[in-house]
C-alpha positions in Angstrom: -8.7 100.0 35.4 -6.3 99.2 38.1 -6.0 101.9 40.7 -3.1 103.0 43.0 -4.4 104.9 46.2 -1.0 105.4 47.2 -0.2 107.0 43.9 -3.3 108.8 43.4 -3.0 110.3 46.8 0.5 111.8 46.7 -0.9 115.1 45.4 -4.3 115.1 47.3 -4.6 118.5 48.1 -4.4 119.4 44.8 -7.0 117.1 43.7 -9.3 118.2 46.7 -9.4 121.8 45.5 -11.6 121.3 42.7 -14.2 119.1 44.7 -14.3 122.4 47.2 -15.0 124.5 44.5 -17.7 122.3 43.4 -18.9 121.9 46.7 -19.6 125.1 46.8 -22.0 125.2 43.7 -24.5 123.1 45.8 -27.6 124.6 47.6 -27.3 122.9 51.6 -30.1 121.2 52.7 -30.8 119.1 55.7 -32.6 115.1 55.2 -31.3 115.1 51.3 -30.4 111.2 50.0 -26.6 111.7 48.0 -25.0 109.4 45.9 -21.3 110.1 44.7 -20.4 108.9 41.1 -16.7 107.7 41.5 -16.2 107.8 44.8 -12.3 107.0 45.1 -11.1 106.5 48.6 -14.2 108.0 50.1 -12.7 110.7 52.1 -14.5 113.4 49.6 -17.8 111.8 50.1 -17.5 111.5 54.1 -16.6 115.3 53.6 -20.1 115.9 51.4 -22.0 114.2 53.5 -21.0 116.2 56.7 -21.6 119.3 55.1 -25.4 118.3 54.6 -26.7 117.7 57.6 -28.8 114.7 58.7 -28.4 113.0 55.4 -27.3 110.0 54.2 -24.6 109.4 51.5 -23.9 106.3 49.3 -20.5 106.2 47.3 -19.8 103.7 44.3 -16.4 103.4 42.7 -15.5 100.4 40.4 -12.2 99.9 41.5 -12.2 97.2 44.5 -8.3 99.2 45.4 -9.7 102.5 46.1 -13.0 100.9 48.3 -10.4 99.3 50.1 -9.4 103.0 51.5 -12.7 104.1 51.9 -13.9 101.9 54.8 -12.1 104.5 56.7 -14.6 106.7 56.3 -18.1 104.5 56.4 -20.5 104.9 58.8 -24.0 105.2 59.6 -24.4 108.0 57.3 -21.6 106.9 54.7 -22.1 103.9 52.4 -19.7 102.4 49.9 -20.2 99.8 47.2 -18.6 98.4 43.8 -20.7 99.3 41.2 -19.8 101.2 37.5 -21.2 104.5 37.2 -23.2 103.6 34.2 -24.8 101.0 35.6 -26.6 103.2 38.0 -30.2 103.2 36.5 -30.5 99.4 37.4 -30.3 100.1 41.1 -33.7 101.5 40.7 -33.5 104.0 43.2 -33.7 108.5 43.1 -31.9 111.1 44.7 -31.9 114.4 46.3 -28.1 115.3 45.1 -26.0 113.5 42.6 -22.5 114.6 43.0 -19.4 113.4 40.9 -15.8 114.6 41.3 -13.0 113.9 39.0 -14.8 110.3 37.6 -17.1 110.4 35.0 -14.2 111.3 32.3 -13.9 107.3 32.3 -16.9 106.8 31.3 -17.9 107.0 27.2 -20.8 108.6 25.8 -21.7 111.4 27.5 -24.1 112.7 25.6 -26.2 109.6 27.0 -24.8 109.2 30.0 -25.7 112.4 31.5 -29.6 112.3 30.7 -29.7 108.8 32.2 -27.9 110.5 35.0 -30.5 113.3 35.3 -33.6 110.3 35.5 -32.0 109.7 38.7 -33.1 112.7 40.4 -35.8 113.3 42.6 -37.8 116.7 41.4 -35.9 119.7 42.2 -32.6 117.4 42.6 -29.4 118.6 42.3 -26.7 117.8 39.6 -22.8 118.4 40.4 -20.1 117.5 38.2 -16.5 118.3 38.1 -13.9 116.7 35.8 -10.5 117.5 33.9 -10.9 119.2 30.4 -8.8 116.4 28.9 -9.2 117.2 25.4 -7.1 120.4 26.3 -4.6 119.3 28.8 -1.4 119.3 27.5 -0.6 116.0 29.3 -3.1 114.2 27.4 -2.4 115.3 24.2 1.2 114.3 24.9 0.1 111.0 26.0 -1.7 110.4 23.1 0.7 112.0 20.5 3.3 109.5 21.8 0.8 106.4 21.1 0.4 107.1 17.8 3.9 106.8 16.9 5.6 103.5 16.2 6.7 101.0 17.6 3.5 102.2 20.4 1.1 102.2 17.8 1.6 98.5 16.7 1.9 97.3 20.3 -1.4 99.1 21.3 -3.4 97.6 17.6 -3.8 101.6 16.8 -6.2 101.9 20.5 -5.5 105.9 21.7 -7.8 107.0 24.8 -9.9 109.2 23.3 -11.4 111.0 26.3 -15.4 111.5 25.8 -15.6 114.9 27.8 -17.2 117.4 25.7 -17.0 121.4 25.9 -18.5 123.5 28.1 -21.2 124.4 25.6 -22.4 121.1 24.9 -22.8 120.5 28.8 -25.0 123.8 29.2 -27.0 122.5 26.5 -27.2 118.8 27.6 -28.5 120.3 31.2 -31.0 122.7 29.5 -32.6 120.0 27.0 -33.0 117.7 30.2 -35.0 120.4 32.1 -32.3 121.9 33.9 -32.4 124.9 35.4 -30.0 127.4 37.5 -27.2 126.2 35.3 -23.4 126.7 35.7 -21.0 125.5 33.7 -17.7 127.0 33.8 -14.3 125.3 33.2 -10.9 126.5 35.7 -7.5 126.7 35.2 -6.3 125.0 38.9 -2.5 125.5 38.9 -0.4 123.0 39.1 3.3 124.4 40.5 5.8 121.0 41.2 9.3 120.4 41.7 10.2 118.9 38.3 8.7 117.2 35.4 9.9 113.9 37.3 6.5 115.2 39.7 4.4 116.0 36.9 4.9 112.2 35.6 3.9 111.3 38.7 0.7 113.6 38.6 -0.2 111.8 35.5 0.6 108.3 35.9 -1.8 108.1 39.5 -4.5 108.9 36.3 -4.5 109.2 32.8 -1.4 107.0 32.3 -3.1 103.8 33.3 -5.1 102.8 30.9 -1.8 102.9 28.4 0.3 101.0 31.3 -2.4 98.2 31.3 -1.9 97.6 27.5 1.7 97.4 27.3 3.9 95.0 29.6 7.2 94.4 30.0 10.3 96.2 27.8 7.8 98.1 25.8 5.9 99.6 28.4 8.9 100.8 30.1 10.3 101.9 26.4 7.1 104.3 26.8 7.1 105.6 30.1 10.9 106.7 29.5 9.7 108.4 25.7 6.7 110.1 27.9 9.0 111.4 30.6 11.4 112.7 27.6 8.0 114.1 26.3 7.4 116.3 29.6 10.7 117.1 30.3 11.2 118.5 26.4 7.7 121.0 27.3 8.4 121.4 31.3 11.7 123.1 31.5 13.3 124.7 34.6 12.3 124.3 38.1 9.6 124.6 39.3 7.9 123.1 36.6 4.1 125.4 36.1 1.0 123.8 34.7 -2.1 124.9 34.0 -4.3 121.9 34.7 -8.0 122.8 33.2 -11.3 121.4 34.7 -15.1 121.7 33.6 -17.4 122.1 36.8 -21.3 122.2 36.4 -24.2 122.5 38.7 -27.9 122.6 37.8 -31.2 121.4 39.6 -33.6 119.5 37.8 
């Protein structure tokens, strides 16, 4: 998918909180080897990085835009590179601490992804995930409610993102039958308090509305951003407009 830094960064704080929180999930040790599953912009992983001291971090990220941001924030200790996150078992190569914050919902198949995840730890390495519940978030649903009505549904061949994140339970239980152990796997409810639902479209359309944007082009795609933004503003009345944006986090050592 094509990413917007600009975009995705207009509400950063908000979307750093839930790395903090998962940051604090992780037991600190000096000399650990870290890779970062979706990097982004690379500002989060500079921050991981620093908060282990003397090691060494590598970020991947498949989108060429956001790498472009992260040079900021390379150094001797800070490595980024282009790579898909399920195409991490072919760099042949273990780790201390795989982290992942707000990326692997983009990826299918988690019930296969995370064990091949898991063989990528070194014994006694650390696993720490964070992503948005998007099978419960009321912008998603909306999203894909709104796709499966016509004239959307013929223009997109019937194709809905159906997000592969999973429950809570079926995490716990994913870490366990891979020989997890100190597991915790919670899911938050990080408010979300913005001006007007005019904000909260543009919340969503740094993320989830981009994979619908890069299958519809000209009239019809703006045909659906304007019935989307009719959507919100029909659900988000009054100002401030209040959402309760839900995320898993999960942290065990293997």
């Amino acid at each position: 998918m094509s990413w917007n830094p600009s975009t995705y960064n207009q509400f950063k704080e908000e979307r750093f909180l839930p790395f903090y929180d998962l940051l604090s999930l992780l037991d600190i040790k000096p000399d650990q080897k870290v890779l970062d599953l979706g990097c982004g912009t690379g500002e989060l992983t500079r921050k991981l990085a620093d908060a282990l001291p003397g090691s060494t971090a590598l970020g991947i990220d498949s989108s060429a835009e956001m790498l472009e941001d992260a040079t900021a924030f390379a150094g001797d200790s800070v490595k980024f590179e282009q790579q898909n996150i399920q195409d991490i078992t072919e760099r042949g190569e273990h780790w201390d601490i795989i982290f992942s914050n707000a990326a692997i919902q983009w990826v299918d198949g988690h019930e296969d992804l995370l064990p091949e995840i898991i063989r990528q730890l070194h014994p006694n390495g650390q696993l720490l995930i964070q992503m948005p519940a998007q099978q419960h978030n009321l912008s998603n649903k909306l999203l894909n409610e709104l796709a499966a009505q016509e004239p959307y549904r013929s223009a997109l061949s019937g194709w809905i993102r159906k997000s592969p994140v999973l429950d809570i339970e079926q995490y716990a239980r994913i870490l366990f039958e891979n020989g997890g152990t100190s597991i915790n796997v919670f899911e938050k409810v990080y408010p979300l308090v913005l001006p007007d639902p005019e904000a909260l479209f543009t919340w969503v359309s740094g993320t989830a509305l981009i994979p619908y944007k890069e299958r519809l082009h000209g009239e019809i795609q703006q045909q659906f951003i304007a019935d989307y933004k009719l959507l919100l503003e029909r659900h988000f009345t009054g100002s401030p407009v209040f959402y309760a944006f839900r995320r898993i986090l999960m942290k065990a050592t293997f």
